[in-house]
C-alpha positions as a printed Julia matrix, in Angstrom:
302×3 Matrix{Float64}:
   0.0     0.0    0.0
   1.67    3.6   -0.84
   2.19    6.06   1.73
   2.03    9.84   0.95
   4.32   11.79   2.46
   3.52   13.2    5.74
   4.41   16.97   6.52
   5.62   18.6   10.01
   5.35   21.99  10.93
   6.96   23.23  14.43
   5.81   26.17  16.26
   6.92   27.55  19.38
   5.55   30.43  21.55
   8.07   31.8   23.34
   5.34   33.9   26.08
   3.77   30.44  26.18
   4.63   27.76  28.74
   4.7    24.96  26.16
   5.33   24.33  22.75
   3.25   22.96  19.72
   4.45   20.31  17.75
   1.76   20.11  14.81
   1.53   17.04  12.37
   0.05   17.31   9.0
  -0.64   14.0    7.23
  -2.54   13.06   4.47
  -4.23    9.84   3.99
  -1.57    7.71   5.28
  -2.82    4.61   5.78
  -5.69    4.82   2.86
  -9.4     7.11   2.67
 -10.42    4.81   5.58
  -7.83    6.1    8.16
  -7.12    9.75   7.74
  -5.4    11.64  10.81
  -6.49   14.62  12.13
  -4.13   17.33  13.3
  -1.97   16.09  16.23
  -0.47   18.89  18.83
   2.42   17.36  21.54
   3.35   19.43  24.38
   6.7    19.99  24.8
   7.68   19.89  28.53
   9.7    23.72  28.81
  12.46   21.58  30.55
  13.07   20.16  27.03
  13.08   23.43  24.86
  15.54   25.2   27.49
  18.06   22.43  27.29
  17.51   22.32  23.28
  18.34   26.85  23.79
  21.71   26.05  26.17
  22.89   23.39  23.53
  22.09   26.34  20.98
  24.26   28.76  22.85
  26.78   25.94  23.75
  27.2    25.02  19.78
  27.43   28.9   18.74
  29.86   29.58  21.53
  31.82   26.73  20.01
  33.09   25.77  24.06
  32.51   22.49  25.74
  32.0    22.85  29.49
  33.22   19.8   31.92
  35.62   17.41  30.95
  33.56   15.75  28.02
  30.3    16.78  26.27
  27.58   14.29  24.38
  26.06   15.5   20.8
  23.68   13.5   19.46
  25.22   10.32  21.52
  29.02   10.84  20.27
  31.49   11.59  23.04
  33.38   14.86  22.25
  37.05   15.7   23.49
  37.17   18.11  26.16
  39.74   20.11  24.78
  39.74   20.16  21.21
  36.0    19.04  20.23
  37.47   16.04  18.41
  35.24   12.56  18.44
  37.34   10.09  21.03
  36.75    7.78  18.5
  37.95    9.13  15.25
  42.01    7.11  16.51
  40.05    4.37  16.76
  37.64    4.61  13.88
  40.98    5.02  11.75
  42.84    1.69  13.01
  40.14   -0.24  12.34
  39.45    1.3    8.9
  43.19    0.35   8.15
  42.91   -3.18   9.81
  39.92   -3.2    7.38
  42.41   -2.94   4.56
  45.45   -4.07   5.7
  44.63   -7.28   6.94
  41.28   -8.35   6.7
  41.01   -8.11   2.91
  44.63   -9.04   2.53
  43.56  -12.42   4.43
  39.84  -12.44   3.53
  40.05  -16.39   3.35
  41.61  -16.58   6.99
  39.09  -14.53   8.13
  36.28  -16.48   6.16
  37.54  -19.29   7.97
  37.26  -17.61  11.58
  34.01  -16.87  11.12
  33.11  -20.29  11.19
  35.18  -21.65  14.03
  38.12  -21.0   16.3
  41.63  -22.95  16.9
  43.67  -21.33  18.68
  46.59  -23.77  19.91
  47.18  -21.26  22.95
  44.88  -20.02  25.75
  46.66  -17.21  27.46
  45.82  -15.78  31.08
  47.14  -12.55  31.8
  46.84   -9.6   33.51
  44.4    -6.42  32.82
  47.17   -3.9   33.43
  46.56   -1.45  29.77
  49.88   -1.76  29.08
  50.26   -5.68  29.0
  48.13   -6.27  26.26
  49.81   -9.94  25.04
  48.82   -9.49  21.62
  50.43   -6.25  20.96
  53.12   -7.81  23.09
  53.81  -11.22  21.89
  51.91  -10.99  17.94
  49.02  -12.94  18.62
  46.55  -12.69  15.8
  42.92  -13.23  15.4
  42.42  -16.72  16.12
  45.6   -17.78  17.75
  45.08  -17.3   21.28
  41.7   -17.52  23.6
  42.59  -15.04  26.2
  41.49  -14.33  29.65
  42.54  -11.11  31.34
  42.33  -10.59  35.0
  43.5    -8.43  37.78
  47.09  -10.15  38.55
  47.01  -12.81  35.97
  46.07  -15.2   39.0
  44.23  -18.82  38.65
  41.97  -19.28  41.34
  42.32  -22.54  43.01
  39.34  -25.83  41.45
  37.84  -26.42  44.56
  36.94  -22.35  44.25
  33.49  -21.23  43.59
  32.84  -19.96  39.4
  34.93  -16.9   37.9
  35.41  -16.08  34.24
  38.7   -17.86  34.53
  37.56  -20.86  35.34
  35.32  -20.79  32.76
  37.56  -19.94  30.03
  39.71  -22.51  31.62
  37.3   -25.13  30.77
  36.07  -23.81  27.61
  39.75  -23.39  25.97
  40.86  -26.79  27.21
  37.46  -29.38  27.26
  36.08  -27.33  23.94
  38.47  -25.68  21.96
  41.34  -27.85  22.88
  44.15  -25.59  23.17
  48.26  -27.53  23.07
  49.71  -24.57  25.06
  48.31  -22.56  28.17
  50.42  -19.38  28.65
  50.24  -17.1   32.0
  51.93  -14.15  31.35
  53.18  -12.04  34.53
  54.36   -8.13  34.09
  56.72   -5.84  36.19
  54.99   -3.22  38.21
  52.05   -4.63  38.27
  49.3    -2.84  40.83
  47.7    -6.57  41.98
  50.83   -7.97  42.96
  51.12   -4.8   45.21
  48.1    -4.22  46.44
  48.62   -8.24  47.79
  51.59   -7.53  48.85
  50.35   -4.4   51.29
  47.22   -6.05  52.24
  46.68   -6.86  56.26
  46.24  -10.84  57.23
  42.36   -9.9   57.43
  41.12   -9.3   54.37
  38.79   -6.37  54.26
  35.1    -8.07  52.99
  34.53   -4.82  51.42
  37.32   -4.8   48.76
  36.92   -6.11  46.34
  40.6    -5.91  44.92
  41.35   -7.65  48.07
  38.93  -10.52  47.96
  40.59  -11.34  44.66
  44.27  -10.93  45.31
  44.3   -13.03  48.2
  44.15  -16.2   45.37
  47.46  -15.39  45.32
  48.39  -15.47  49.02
  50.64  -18.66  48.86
  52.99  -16.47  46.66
  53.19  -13.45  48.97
  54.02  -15.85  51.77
  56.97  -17.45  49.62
  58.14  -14.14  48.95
  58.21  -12.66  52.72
  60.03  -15.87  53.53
  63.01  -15.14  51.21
  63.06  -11.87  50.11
  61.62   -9.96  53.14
  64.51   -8.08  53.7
  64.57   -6.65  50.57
  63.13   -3.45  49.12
  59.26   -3.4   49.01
  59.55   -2.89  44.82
  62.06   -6.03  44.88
  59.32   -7.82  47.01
  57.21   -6.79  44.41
  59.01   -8.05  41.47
  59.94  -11.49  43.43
  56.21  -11.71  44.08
  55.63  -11.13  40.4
  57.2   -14.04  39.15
  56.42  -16.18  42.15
  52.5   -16.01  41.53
  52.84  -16.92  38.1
  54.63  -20.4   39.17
  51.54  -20.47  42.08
  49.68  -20.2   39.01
  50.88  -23.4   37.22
  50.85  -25.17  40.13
  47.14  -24.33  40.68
  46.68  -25.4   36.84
  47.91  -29.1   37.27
  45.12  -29.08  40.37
  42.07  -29.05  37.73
  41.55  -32.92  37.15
  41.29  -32.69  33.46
  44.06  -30.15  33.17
  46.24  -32.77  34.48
  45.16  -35.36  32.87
  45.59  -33.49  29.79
  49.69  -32.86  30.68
  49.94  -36.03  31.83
  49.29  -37.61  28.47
  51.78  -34.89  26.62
  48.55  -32.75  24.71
  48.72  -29.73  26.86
  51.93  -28.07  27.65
  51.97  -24.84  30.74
  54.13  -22.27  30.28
  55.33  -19.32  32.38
  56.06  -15.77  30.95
  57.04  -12.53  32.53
  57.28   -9.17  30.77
  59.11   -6.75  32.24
  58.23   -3.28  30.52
  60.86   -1.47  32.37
  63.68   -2.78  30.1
  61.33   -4.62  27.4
  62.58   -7.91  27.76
  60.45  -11.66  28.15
  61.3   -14.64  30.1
  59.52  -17.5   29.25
  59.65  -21.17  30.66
  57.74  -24.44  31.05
  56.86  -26.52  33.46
  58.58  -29.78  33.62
  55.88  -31.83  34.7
  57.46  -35.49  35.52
  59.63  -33.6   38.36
  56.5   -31.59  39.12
  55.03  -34.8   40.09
  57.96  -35.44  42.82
  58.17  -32.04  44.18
  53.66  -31.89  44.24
  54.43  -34.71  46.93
  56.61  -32.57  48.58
  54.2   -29.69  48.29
  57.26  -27.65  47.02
  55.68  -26.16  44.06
  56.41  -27.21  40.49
  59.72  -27.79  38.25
  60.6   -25.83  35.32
  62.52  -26.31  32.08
  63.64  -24.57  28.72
  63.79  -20.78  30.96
  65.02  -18.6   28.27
  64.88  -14.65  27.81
  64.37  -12.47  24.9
  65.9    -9.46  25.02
């Protein structure tokens, strides 16, 4: 059925206390369903907002630290969209890569295989893939506050689900938890009191990694808080592993050579990577122990 065009007309009264919004149509839906004239009132809270945003557009100023037009986020200082940087990368991923590698990307969009899942930290300037080169599709990742895995016995986080996703699903060859110098969780678990404060959240998750704080203050106590810090660092990444091989199927899965765990620690100080794996037939000696795990092939890049 055609639809004629329907015509708006917009009058406002400024002496008056509301506005008329009138609608002209004709014969929209047929001769059997004509509209008379409509009027809306316009609450006056709405047209003096719609007169500052006048004023505020003529001025050309943005008050407060950012301003909204039309739903787009404006830059406080130089009226720019925050998005436009990142309208631009993707635009060039666009073209760069995606059509480059259309077929790879075909492929993606009908499953995933990555051979590595990758656990580490939420710190902005960590990011592994920027880091390390992963692409699309070659690493699930799970970012959290500290890289830390919680313990299995633990109630549900996203880790543990992307734990069991990665490995039961997606079967991934390689888990990767990826430590970082400076990091703010390692610190704020390294300051915290024996009671945790129930309020805290920070706190409540930190603590996961209390077995590595206590390792620390038992060899490195006399040390430097920021060298406590960095021992911590790398210890909670090996509490880490050793929490890995305590999820049944995890284990089972090393046991029988189809998963490998690896360690990683990025120190953005000096931009250099250690990396190392966990040697897990004299893991199995030093679990009985309750001595942590063995490592092997501990190399850096630098």
């Amino acid at each position: 059925m055609a639809a004629t065009p329907t015509h708006f007309s917009v009058s406002h009264d400024p002496s008056s206390s509301t506005s008329l919004l009138n609608l002209q149509t004709q014969a929209i839906f047929g001769p059997k369903h004509n509209l008379k004239e409509t009027q809306l009132r316009i609450p006056a809270s709405f047209r003096r907002k719609t007169v500052n945003l006048q004023v505020v557009m003529a001025s050309g100023k943005t008050p407060g630290l950012t301003q909204e037009a039309n739903g787009v986020a404006i830059d406080r200082e130089n009226n720019n969209d925050v998005f436009d940087d990142m309208k631009k990368r993707f635009l060039a991923f666009k073209k760069l890569k995606y059509m480059d590698n259309f077929d790879h990307y075909k492929n993606l969009a009908d499953a995933q295989a990555p051979k590595f899942l990758v656990i580490a930290c939420a710190d902005s300037r960590v990011c592994p893939s920027a880091v390390l080169g992963f692409q699309p599709g070659d690493a699930f990742t799970v970012r959290n506050i500290a890289n830390l895995v919680p313990s299995f016995e633990s109630g549900p986080t996203e880790t543990k689900a992307a734990l069991e996703f990665s490995v039961n699903t997606l079967n991934v060859e390689n888990i990767l938890v990826i430590g970082h110098s400076r990091c703010g969780g390692i610190q704020a678990l390294m300051k915290m009191e024996d009671e945790v404060d129930s309020r805290s959240f920070i706190q409540n998750w930190v603590v996961v990694g209390k077995k590595a704080k206590e390792s620390t203050k038992a060899v490195a106590s006399n040390l430097h808080f920021d060298n406590q810090c960095q021992h911590c660092e790398k210890a909670s990444i090996n509490h880490s592993l050793e929490r890995l091989l305590g999820y049944p199927w995890i284990e089972e899965k090393v046991r029988q050579g189809s998963l490998s765990l690896h360690g990683g620690y990025y120190n953005f100080v000096d931009c250099t990577f250690e990396k190392w794996t966990v040697d897990y037939a004299a893991s199995r000696g030093k679990k009985k122990e309750g001595s942590g795990i063995a490592v092997k092939d501990r190399s850096v890049w630098s």
